[in-house]
C-alpha positions in Angstrom: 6.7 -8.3 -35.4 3.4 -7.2 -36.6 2.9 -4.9 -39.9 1.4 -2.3 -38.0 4.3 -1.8 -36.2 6.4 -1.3 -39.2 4.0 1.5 -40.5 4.8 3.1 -36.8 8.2 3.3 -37.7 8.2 5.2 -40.6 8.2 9.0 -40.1 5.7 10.9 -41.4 3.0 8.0 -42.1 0.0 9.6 -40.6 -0.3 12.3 -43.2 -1.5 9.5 -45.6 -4.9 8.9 -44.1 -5.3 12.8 -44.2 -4.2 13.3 -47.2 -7.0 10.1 -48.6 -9.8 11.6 -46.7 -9.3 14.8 -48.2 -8.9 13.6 -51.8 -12.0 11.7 -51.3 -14.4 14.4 -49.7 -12.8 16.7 -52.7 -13.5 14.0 -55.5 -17.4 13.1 -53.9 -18.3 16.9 -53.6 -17.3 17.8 -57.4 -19.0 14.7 -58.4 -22.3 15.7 -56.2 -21.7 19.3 -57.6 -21.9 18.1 -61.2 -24.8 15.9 -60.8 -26.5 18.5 -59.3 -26.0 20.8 -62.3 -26.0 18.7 -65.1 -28.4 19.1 -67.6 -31.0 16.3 -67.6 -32.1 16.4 -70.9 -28.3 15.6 -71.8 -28.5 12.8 -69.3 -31.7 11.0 -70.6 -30.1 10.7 -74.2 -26.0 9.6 -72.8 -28.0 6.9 -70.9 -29.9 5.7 -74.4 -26.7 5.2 -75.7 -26.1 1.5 -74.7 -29.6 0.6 -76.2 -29.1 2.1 -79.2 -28.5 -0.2 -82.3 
């Protein structure tokens, strides 16, 4: 028997891919949303931090 056919058989399994494509539209848009407003002066001096002695 192949594995697919044992996620068939479980009731309710098709809700997971619904309920990953939602979490991951919701967790790209508030990403997108906060790189969109953050403040770029901020930014420039967070990404200095690495080089910084």
């Amino acid at each position: 028997m192949k594995f697919i056919n044992y996620l068939e058989s479980i009731t309710g399994i098709s809700i997971f891919p619904l309920i990953s494509l939602v979490l991951f539209t919701v967790f790209f848009a508030i990403v997108t949303a906060y790189v969109i407003t953050a403040d770029k002066r901020k930014m420039d001096e967070n990404s200095q931090i690495p080089l910084e002695p």
